[in-house]
N, C-alpha and C positions, 0 to 999 in steps of 0.2 A: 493763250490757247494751250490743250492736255497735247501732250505728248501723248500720239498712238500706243506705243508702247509700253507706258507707263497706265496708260489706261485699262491695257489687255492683262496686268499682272493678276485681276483678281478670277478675271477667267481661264488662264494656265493657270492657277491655283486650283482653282474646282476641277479642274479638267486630270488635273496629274491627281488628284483623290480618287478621281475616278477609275483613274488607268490604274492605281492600286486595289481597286475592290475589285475588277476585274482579271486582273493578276493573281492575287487571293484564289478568284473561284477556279479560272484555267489549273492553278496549281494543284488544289483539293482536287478537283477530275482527275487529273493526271494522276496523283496519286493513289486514288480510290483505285483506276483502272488498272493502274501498276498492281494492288494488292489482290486483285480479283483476277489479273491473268498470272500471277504466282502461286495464287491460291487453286485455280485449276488445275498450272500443273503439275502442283509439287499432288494434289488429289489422282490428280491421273495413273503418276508413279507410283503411288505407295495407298489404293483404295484404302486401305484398311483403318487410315491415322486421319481419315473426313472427319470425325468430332473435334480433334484435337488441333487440327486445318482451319475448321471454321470458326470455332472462340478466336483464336490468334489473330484470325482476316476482320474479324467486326472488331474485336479489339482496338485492332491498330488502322480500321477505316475509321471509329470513332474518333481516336485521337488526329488525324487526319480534319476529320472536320471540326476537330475544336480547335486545330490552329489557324484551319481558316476563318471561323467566325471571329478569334481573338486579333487576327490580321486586321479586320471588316469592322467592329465596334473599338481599337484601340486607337482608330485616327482621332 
């Protein structure tokens, strides 16, 4: 007879893959939302420097989502 346990190892396998692509996305959100409430305020203080605000903020959301997609296709 399989040992229970030894049986469940390939489904805690799949399961922890999972819990890291979902970690990946919570991560990219968070950080997107992080750049986009820095990005208002530092816009709020200083109107004047919004072009130079907002290359910065897409910038650095892109890179954002490129480590999360390189989290997501590197397992």
């Amino acid at each position: 007879m399989i040992d229970p346990i030894i049986a469940s190892i390939p489904m805690l396998a799949e399961l922890t893959g999972n819990i890291g692509y979902g970690l990946a996305a919570i991560g990219a959100g968070i950080g997107i939302g992080l750049i986009g409430l820095k990005a208002a305020e530092a816009t709020g203080r200083n109107p004047s420097a919004f072009s130079n605000i907002l290359v910065i903020a897409i910038v650095l959301a892109a890179l954002v989502e490129g480590v999360a997609l390189i989290a997501i296709f590197v397992k």
